[in-house]
N, C-alpha and C positions, 0 to 999 in steps of 0.2 A: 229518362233516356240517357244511357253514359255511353258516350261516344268512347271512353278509355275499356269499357268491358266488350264482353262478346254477345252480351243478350242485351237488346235497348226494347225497354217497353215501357210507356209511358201513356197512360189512362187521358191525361189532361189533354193530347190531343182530340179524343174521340169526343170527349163531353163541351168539347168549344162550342160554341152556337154557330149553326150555318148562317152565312150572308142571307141577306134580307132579301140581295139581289141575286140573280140567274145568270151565270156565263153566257156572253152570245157565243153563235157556234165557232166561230175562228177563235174566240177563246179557248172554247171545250176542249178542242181539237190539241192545247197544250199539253195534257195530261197532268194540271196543277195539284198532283200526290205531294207527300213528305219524302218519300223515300230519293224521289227528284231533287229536292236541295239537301236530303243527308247521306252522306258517300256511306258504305256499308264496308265494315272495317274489312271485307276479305271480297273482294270484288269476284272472284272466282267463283265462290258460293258454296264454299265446300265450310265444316265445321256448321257451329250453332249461328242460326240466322238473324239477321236485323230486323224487326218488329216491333209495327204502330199499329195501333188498333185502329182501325177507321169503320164506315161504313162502308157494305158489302156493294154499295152501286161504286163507290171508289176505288176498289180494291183491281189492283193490276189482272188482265185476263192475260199478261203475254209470260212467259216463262222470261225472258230476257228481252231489253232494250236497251238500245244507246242514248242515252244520258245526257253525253255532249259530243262534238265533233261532227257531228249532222250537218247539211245546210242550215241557212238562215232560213227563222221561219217569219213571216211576212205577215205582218197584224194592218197594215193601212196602212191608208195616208191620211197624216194629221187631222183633215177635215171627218174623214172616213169615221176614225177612233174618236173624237169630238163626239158625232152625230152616236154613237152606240153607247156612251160615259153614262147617259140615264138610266141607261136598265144591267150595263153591266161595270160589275164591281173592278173586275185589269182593267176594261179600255176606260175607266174613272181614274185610274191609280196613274196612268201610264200617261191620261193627257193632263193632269193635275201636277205631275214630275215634270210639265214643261212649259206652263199656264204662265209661271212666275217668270220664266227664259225666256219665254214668248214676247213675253211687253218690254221688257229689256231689247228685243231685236227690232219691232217693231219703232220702240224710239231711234233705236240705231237708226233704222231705214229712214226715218221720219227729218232725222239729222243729217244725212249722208253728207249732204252739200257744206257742211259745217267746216270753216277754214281751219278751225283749231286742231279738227279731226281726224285721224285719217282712218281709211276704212278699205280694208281689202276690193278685189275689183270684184268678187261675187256678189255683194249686197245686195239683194234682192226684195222686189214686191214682197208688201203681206199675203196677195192672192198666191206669188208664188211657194211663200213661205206653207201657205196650207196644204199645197199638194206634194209636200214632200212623205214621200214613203217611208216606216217605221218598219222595222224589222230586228228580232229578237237572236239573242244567241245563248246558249247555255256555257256558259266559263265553271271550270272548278276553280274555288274560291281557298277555304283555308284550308293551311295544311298545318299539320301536329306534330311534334316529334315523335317517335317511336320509342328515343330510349324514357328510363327513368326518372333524368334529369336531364332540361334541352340544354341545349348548348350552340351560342350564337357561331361557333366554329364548325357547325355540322351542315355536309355538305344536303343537299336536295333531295338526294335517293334515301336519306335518313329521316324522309319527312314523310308524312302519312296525308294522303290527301282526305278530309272531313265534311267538306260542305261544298255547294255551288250555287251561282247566283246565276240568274237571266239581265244580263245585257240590252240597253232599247237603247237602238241604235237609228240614228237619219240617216237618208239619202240625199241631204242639202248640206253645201259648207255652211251656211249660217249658223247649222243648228246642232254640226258635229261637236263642236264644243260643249254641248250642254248633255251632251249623253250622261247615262247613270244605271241603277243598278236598281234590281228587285231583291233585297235577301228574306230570306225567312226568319219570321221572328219569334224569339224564344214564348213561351207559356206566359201567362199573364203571374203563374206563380212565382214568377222567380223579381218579378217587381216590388213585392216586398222587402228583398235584400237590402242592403246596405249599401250604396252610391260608392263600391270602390271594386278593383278588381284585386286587389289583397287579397280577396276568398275565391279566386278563382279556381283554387287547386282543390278546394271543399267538394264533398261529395256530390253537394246541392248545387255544386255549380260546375261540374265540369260537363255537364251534359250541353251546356249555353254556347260553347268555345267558338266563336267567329258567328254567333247568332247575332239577328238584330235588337238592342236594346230600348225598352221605351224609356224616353227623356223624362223625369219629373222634374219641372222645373222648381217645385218647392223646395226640391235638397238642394244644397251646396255643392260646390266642386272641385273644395279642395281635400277630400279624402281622396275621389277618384285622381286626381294628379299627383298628391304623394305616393298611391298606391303604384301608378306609369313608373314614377322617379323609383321608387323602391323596386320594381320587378325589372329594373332595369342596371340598377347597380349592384344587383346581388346574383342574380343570373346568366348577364350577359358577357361578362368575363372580358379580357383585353381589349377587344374590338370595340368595345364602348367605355369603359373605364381607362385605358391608358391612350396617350397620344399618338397620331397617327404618326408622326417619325420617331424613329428607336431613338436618335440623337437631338430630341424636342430640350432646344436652350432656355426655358420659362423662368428658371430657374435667375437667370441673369437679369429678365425683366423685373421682375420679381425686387430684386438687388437695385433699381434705378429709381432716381428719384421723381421722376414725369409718372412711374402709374401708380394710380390709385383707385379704390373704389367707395361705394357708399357702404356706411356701415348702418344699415335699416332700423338698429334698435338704437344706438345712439344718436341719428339722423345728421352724422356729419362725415366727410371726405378722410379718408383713412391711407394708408397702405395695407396691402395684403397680408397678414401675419404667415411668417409660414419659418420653415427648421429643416436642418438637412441633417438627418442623425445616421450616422454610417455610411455616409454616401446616397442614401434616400431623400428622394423633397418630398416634403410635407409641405401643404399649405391649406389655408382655410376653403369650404366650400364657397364657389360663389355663381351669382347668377349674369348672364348679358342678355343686354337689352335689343334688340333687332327692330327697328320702327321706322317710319316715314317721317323726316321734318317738315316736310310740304312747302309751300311758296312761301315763301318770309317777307313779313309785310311790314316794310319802315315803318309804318305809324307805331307797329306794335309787334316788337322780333318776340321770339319763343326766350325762354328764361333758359338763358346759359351761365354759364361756370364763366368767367372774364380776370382779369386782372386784377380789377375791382376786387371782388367781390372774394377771390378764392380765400385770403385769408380766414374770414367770415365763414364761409361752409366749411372751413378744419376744425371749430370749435364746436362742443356738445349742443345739439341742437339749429345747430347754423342751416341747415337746409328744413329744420321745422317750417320755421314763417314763410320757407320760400314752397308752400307744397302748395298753396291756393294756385301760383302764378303758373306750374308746370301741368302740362298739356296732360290729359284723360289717360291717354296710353300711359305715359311716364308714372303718372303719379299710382295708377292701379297695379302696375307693374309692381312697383314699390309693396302694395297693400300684399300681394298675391306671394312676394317672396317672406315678406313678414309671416304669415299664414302657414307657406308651408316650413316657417322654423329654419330657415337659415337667411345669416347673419349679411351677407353682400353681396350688393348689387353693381356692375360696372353699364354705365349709361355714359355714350360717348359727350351730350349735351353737357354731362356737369362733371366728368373726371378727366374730361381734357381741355386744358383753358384755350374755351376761342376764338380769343382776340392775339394766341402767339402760337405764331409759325411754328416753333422750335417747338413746341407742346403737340400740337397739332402733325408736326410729321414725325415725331420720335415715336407717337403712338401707331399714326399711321404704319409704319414700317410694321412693328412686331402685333399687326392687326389678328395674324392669322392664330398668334399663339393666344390669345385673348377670350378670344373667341373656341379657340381649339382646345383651350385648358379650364372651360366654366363649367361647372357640372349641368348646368343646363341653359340654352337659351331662350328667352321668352319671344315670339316672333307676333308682332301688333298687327297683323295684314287686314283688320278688319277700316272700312270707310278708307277714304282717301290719303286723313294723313296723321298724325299723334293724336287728334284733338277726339276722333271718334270712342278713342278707349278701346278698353277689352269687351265686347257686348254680350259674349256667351257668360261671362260673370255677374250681369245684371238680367232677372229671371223676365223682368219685362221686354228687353229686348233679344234675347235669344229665338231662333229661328224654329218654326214650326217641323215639327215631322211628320207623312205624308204617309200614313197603314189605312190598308184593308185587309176585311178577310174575303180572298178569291175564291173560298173551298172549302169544305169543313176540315177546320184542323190547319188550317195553311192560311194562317195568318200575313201579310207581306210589306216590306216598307218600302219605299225609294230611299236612298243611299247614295251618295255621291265622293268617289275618291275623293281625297285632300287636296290630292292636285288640280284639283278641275277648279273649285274655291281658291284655290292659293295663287295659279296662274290666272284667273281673271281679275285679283287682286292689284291696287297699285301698288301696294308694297313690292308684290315680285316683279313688279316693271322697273322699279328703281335698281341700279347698280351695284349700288355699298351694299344692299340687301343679300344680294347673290352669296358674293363668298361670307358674312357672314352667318347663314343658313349652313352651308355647302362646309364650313370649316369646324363646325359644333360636334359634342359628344349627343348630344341629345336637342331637341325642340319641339317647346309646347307653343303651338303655331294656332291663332284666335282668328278663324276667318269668315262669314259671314254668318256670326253667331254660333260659331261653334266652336268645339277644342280637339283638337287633334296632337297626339303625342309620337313624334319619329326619331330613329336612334339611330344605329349602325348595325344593328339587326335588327329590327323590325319599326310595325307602327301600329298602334292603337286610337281610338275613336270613341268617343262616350255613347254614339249610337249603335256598336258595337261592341259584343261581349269580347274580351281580349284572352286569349288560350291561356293555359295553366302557367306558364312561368316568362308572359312574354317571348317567349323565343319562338312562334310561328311564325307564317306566311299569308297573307292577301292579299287580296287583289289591290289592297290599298296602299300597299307598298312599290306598287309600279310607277314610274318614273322619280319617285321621291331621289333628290339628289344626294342625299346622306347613302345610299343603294351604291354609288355610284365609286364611293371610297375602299369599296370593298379590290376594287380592279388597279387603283393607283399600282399597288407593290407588284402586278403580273403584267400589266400593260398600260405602263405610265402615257404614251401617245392617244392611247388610247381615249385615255380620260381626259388626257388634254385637249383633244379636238371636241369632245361632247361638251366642256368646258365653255370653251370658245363660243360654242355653237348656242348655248342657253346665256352666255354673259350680253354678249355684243350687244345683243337689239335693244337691250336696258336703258334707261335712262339716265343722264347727267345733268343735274342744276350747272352747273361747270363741267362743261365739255373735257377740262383739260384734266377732268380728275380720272380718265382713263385707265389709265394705268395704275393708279394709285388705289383704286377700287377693287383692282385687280389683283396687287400686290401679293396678299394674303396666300391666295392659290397660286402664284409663280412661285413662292418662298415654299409651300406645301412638294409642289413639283421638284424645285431645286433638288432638296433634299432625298427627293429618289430620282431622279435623272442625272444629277450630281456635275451640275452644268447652269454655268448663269444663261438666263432668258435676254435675246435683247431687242425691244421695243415688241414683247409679248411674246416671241417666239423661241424655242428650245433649241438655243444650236448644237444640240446634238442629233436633231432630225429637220435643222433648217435647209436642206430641199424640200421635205417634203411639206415643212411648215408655210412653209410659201405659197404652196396651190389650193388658197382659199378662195371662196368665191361670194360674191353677196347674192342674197334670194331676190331681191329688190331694190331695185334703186339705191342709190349711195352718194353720199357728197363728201370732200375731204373734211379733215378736222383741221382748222389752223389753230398754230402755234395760240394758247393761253396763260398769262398767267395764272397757274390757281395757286396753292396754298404751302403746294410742295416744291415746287421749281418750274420755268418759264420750260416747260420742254417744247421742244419742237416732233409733229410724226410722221414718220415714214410713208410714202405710198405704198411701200412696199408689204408691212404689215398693216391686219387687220385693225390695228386699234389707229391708224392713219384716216381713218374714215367710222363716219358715221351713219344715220336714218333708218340703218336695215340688219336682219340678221346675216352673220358672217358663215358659211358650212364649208365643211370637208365634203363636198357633195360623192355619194359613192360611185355614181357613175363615173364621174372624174376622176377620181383617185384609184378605183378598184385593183388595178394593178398592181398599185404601190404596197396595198394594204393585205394582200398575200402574203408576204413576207416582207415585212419592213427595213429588216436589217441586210436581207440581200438585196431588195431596189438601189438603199442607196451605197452600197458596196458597187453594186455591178452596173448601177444603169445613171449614175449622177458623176460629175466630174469638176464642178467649178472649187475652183479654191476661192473660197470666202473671208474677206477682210473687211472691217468695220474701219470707220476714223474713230479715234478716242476724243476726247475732248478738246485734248489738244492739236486736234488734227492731223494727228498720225495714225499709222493702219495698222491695224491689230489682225492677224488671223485669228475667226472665229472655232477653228477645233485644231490640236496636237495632236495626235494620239500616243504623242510618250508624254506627256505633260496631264491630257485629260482623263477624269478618271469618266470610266465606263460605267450607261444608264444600268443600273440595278434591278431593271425588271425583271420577273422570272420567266414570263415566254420569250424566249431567245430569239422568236420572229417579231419581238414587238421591239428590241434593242436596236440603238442610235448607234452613230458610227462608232468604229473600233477603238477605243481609247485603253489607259492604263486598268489597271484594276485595283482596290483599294486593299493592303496587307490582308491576308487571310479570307481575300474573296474568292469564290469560285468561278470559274471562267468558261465558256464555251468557247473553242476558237475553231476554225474549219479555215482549208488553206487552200488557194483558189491556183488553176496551173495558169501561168503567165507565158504567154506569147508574144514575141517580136512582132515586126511588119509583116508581108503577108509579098513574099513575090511572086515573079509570075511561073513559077514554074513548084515551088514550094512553101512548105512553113517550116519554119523553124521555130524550137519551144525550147523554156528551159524545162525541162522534168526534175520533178525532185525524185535524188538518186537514193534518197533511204526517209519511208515514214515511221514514226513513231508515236503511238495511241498508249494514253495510260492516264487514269483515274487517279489523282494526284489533290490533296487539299488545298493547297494553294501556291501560283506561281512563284517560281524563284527568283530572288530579286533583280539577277542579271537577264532576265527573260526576254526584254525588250530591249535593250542595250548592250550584250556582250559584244557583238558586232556589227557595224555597219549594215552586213551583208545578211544578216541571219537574223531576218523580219520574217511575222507571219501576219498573213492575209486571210482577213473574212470575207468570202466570199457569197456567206450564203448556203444557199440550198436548192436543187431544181434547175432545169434549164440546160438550155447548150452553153458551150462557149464559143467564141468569136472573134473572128480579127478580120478587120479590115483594111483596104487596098488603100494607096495612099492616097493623095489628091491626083498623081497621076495615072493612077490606074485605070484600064479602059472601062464607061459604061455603056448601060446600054442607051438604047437613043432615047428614051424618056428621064434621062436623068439618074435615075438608079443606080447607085454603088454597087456590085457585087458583093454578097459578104461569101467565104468562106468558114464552113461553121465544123468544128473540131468537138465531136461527141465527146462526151466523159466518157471515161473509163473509171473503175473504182481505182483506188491504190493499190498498190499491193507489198504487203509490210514482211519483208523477209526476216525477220528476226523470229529467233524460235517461242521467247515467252510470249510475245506481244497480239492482241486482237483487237480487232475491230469493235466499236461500240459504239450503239446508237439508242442513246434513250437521252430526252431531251430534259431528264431527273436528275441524271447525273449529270456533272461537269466534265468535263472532257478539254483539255488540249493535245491538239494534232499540231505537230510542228515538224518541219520540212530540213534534214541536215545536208539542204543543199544553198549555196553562195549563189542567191540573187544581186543582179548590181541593184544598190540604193537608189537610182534614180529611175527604175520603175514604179515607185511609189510615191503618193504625194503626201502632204503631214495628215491630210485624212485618212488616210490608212488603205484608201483604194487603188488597183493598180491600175498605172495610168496607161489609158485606152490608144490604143495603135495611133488613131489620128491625129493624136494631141502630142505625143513627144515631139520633141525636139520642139513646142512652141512654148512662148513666154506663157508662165504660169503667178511668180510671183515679183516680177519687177514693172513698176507702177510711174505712168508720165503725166498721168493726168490730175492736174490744182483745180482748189476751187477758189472762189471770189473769196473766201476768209482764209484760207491756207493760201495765197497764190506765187510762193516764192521757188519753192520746192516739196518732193513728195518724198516725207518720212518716214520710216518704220517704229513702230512701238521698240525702246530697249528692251522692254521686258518680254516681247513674245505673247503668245498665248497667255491668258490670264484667267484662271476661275474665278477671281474677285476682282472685277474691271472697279478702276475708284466711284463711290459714290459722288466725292465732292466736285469732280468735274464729269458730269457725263457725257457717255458717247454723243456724236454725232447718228443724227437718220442717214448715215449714206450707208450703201454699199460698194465695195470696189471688185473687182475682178475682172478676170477676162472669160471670154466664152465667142460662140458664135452669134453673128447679129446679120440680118439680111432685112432686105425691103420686098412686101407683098402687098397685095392687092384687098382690100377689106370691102365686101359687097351684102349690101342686106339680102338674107335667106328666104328663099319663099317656103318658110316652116309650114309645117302641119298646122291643125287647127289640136290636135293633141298637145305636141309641142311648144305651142303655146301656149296652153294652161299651164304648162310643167316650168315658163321660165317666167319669172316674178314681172310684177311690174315696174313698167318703165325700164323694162332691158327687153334687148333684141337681139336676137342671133344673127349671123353674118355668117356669109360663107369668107373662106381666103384662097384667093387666086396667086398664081405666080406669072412670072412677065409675060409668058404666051396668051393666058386668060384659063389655064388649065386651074380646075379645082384639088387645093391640095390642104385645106384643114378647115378649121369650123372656132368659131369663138361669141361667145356672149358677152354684149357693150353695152353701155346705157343707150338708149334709144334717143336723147338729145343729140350724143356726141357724134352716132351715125348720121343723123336728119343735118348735121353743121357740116359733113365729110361730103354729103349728096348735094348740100347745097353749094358748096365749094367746087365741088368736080375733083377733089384730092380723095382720093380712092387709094394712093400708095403709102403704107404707112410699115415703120421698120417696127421687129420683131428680134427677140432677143432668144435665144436658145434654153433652156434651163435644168432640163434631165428629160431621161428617155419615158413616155409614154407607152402601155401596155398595144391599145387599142382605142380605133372609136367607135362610140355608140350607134345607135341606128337612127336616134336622131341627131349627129353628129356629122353622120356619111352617110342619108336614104338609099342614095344607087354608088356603087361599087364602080368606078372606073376604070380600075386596072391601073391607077398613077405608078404603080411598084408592079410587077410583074408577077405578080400572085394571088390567089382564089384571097376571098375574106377572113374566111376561116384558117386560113397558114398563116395569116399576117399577125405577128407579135413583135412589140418592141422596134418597128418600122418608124414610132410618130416619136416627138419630141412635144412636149410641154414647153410652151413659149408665150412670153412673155409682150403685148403689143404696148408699146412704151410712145410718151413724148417727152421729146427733147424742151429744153428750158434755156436759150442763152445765156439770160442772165443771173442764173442761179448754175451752171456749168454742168447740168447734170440732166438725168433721166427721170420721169416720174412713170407709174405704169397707170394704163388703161387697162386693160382686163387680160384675163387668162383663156385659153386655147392650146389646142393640138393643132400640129402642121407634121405633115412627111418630112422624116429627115432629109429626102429626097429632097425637097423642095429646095434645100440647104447643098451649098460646091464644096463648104467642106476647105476652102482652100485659105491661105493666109490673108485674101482680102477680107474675106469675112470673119476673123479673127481678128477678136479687136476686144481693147480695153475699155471696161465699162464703169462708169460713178451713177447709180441708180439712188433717189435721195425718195 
């Protein structure tokens, strides 16, 4: 059967032996053919046809059917498929893929009560566990390239789709986790071959390509892994062989005398060798180590690299004697880079000395390039912590696989993504683990009892046959976070909220190594967002970095010493708190997440200041100082900043309006546009005059201005806006046109004299209601600053100093009022949807009228009720889209508009407590309120220190 020709016929299916066993009838009813899991190169059906020889009782009676995209189709429930496993060969297959999951949950439930543990709020009975419903889906699985030679830069419609698997899927949380996969499994002939996919592009084997393989545990596994490493460094071109930033500094670490690795055939502590000939680095191949240290147990700590001792492991042989002392992971680690022929290992245990700080954080920092520049990392995720070893390396303990034949000639396996093993793993619950995964060229990932090999385009599996040149597609590549790098360079926000969202819930032996765990992927981001992060967040989209939210429960983090500095964290950011996952949740943000660059052009307004170290306030963005995020969808770009020599630019110029009186508006119009496709900005572009700024605006939408504080409302509170449609431009010059392709770069720029102080240094223009208020003069001290409030000399800074860092405040001004926070009588939906130990609240205004919705931990409301303090103040923070439906059940009419006209009505706010004796604000949770709800006027204008 070659899936790469146009005639596939292959004898070896039809002469397989039929099962012993007889489908029962809700099996039959699958139609378990070959032609089912192999895609037929011409779906149409035109040309020479796809062909298996089977028996004429199997043979398709329909001219055409659907494949996949059907409903689900419904095999029982657990007890159901149990009771039928005797006499048929799927519902044996299908309850033995979950037999093993089963005792595993069953302890769980048995445990529940366990203080150590925690366990979501479904855990359920065994009896309930058996009536949970199984139902199937058909997924197309791998896909092939079409050209000649693949190429990990080819886009999806250049892929050929070849096989598909069936899906067995639950209808219980317990047991959605353990879902898995039926693939078809190649011919018993092809198990004779040679244990590597090196020959995959052989005659004899490209008929195999994303089949299932059977395991012999008598081969070894290091042909099959060099073969991974090979089809990955000679095929997959940039995206896996060169560093993910163009301007990757390795080269300097390189140059330092803190890093070092193990050199495997000498068995002692080295540096890198490496040569920069023309301006090219060279340096030696090497491998990193990614493992679990586990609980360190004074009696008897793991064998590190010390003070002591370093001397000792620099000379030949120096880490020989010391191979008995070092943990199973570590030391096979070692055997396994031996094996496949190259010479170094970096293992954080013994090439960072650690018993010194200065050792210990000079590596920490340039973690990312470490990691980011090894030719491959080894990831230990198997047992709990080093001491388990690699187990798919030892033939004894490596993991059973789970075939039948359902059908003559249809052979079948259970199969389980990577991810499903890797996240139930403690490795991937550990911290340090994340970005060192997330920042590799490649990783051979050991999890329970297997081997699995993932890169920057693709992933392979030893229970599966892996396509001709590496560079296809499967289903096993789904969620893999290496997938995830592909989006950094188009939509850096992007990746950074997914980031966040997979880091947070992680674990920390020291809490305080928060950030320092994180490090690696904020320096990763830096370098395309082109903006320091600070205390985890991107201020070049810090509004929107702000409106995170936890899934569950959360407790702060206090200030720790660990290893790298006593930092203190923010309530403000996520890494301020721990116990729970932290999300961009979509219904929250949806708005935002349209277009990101016009939200916070058009809908955010606070000027944003940090205290430095030394307790002065630094604005967090310029835009003639910062240079601008580098992504290339121009809706995923942060605020307006500089642009870097020779970059191209998008810029779009938004019309600015005065105040709004009562009889008219007044606008300034720009009196001449000019559009032209231009390589890159001139260097007076931003600075020839005061007067002659341009504004990003954005894309979509009205424009708007509103009445001032004294302008009449109506009797519910409601501002009147008057809203001034767009009109296009209209460019009177004779060469000049319009262009709209979001490929090209484009600046539009306006040759008309705005005054300067429509604009703030964030580049947005400042909204009707806010001129003429304080934006950046600051009265308010804290207990360690309390004499007076200073401003940074320096201004805006891309490189704020390492050796004194910022302070957790924030300062600025913005709107702040007092409401009413009352527990919601939610749905019984709705509450499954909001995590445990949080509750939703409705929020009232002084009449008792409902005017927004917010989710609090469920203590702090039950202390609010018991008090009878029900009024608590709220902080302003940018304009919300909308709210959800469980947000706002019944529509009241607060604004004088149907549901569906209402856009851009709520604000994003902030429910804070005050702190006397720390002088500042800390936040309680995030919510919408009606701006409505807000007078808008200068009492509630007011300066804020959020810490």
């Amino acid at each position: 059967m070659d899936l790469d020709g146009e005639t596939l016929v292959n004898e070896s299916y039809a002469t397989m032996e039929s099962p012993k066993k007889n489908l029962c009838a809700v099996c039959a009813s699958l139609n378990l053919s070959v032609d089912n899991f192999m895609i037929k190169n011409d779906s149409s059906g035109s040309g020479k046809k796809f062909q298996v020889s089977l028996p004429p009782r199997h043979a398709s009676r329909r001219a055409f059917s659907l494949k996949s995209g059907h409903q689900k189709q419904v095999l029982g429930s657990r007890k159901e498929i149990r009771d039928r496993s005797d006499s048929c060969p799927f519902c044996e297959l299908v309850s033995k893929s979950l037999e093993t999951e089963f005792k595993a949950v069953l302890r769980r439930a048995s445990m529940r009560f366990h203080p150590s543990i925690s366990y979501s709020s479904h855990t359920s009975n065994p009896e309930e566990l058996d009536d949970a419903p199984c139902h199937l889906v058909w997924e197309i699985d791998g896909r092939g390239s079409t050209e000649e030679r693949g190429s990990s830069e080819e886009s999806f419609s250049s892929k050929r789709n070849r096989t598909r698997r069936i899906k067995i899927c639950w209808g219980h949380p317990d047991l959605q986790k353990y879902e898995c996969y039926l693939v078809f499994v190649a011919p018993d002939l092809y198990t004779g071959l040679p244990n590597s996919d090196a020959f995959a592009m052989s005659a004899a084997r490209k008929s195999t390509h994303f089949l299932g393989r059977s395991i012999d545990p008598s081969k070894g596994k290091q042909a099959l892994i060099k073969s991974w490493w090979d089809l990955c460094k000679l095929n997959h071109g940039p995206r896996c062989n060169s560093p993910v930033l163009d301007d990757d500094p390795f080269h300097e670490v390189l140059a330092q005398s803190y890093f070092g690795v193990i050199d495997v055939i000498d068995m002692r502590l080295v540096s890198l060798p490496y040569e920069i000939i023309n301006g090219y680095l060279n340096f030696a191949d090497y491998v990193a180590l990614s493992y679990v240290w586990g609980i360190t147990d004074p009696e008897n700590p793991p064998y590190t690299t010390t003070r002591a001792n370093i001397m000792e492991h620099r000379v030949v042989g120096g880490l020989e004697r010391s191979l008995p002392k070092l943990h199973d992971a570590i030391r096979e680690s070692i055997a396994v880079v031996q094996r496949l022929g190259i010479r170094y290992i970096w293992i954080d245990s013994l090439c960072i000395v650690q018993d010194s700080r200065r050792s210990w954080s000079l590596n920490a920092r340039v973690m990312h390039l470490i990691y980011g520049n090894a030719t491959l990392t080894i990831c230990a995720a198997d047992g709990e912590d080093a001491s388990t070893g690699l187990l798919a390396m030892d033939p004894e303990n490596s993991s059973d696989q789970l075939k039948a034949e359902c059908a003559p000639g249809v052979h079948l396996m259970v199969s389980r993504p990577p991810e499903i093993g890797v996240q139930q793993s403690r490795w991937n619950k550990r911290a340090w683990t994340f970005q060192e995964r997330l920042l590799s060229k490649r990783c051979l990932i050991f999890t329970q009892g297997r081997i699995y090999f993932q890169c920057r385009s693709t992933g392979m599996s030893e229970d599966i046959f892996a396509d001709g040149r590496g560079s296809g597609w499967s289903l096993d590549s789904v969620q893999a976070p290496l997938q995830m790098l592909r989006e950094l360079r188009s939509r850096s926000l992007w990746f950074y909220t997914n980031c966040v969202s997979l880091y947070s819930s992680r674990e920390l032996t020291n809490p305080g190594d928060v950030l320092a765990a994180f490090s690696g992927v904020c320096s990763l981001m830096e370098g395309n967002m082109m903006v320091p992060f600070v205390f985890g967040l991107p201020s070049s989209h810090l509004d929107l970095a702000l409106l995170w939210e936890p899934a569950s429960r959360i407790r702060q983090r206090g200030s720790s010493g660990n290893k790298s500095s006593d930092t203190e964290f923010p309530s403000w950011s996520w890494c301020g708190w721990m116990g729970a996952k932290i999300e961009y949740r979509r219904e929250m943000v949806d708005g935002c997440l349209e277009n990101v660059r016009e939200w916070l052009v058009n809908h955010t307004w606070i000027v944003w200041h940090i205290r430095d170290g030394h307790g002065n306030l630094r604005p967090l963005w310029d835009k003639d100082r910062a240079e601008e995020d580098r992504s290339t969808e121009a809706r995923w770009k942060g605020y307006q900043g500089r642009c870097p020599p020779g970059a191209r630019v998008l810029g779009v110029v938004r019309r600015l309006s005065t105040t709004v009186t009562s009889s008219k508006t007044t606008t300034y119009t720009p009196m001449h546009m000019q559009v032209a496709r231009i390589p890159s900005p001139p260097p007076s572009f931003r600075n020839d005059r005061p007067g002659d700024r341009d504004v990003d605006a954005g894309h979509g939408g009205d424009y708007e201005t509103i009445r001032p504080d004294d302008s009449p409302t109506s009797d519910n509170g409601y501002q009147r806006k008057e809203r001034l449609h767009r009109q296009p431009y209209v460019n009177d010059a004779p060469n000049d046109q319009h262009i709209d392709n979001q490929e090209e770069s484009i600046y539009v720029r306006a040759r008309a004299e705005y005054p300067a102080e429509l604009f703030d240094i964030f580049g947005r223009a400042i909204r009707a209601e806010i001129r003429g208020r304080q934006q950046y003069e600051f009265n308010l001290t804290l207990p360690e600053n309390p004499f007076r409030v200073l401003k940074s000399p320096q201004g805006y800074s891309a490189r704020p100093d390492n050796e004194t860092p910022d302070q957790p405040v924030l300062q600025f001004w913005t709107w702040i009022t007092s409401l009413h926070v009352i527990r919601a009588e939610a749905s019984e939906v709705d509450r499954n949807k909001i995590g445990e130990g949080l509750c939703r609240c409705d929020i009232a205004d002084g009449v008792g009228d409902w005017c927004g919705s917010i989710i609090v931990d469920d203590e702090w409301i039950e202390e609010k009720e018991k008090n009878g303090h029900t009024l608590c103040e709220f902080v302003a923070l940018s304009e919300a889209k909308a709210f959800t439906e469980d947000e706002c059940p019944i529509w009241t009419y607060y604004i004088p508009k149907e549901r569906h006209e209402s856009a851009w009505d709520l604000f994003f706010v902030l429910l804070v407590r005050y702190y006397p004796e720390k002088g500042l604000y800390q936040r309680v949770g995030l919510g919408k309120v009606y701006r409505a709800a807000f007078r808008l006027d200068s009492d509630e204008w007011r300066e804020m220190i959020l810490g």
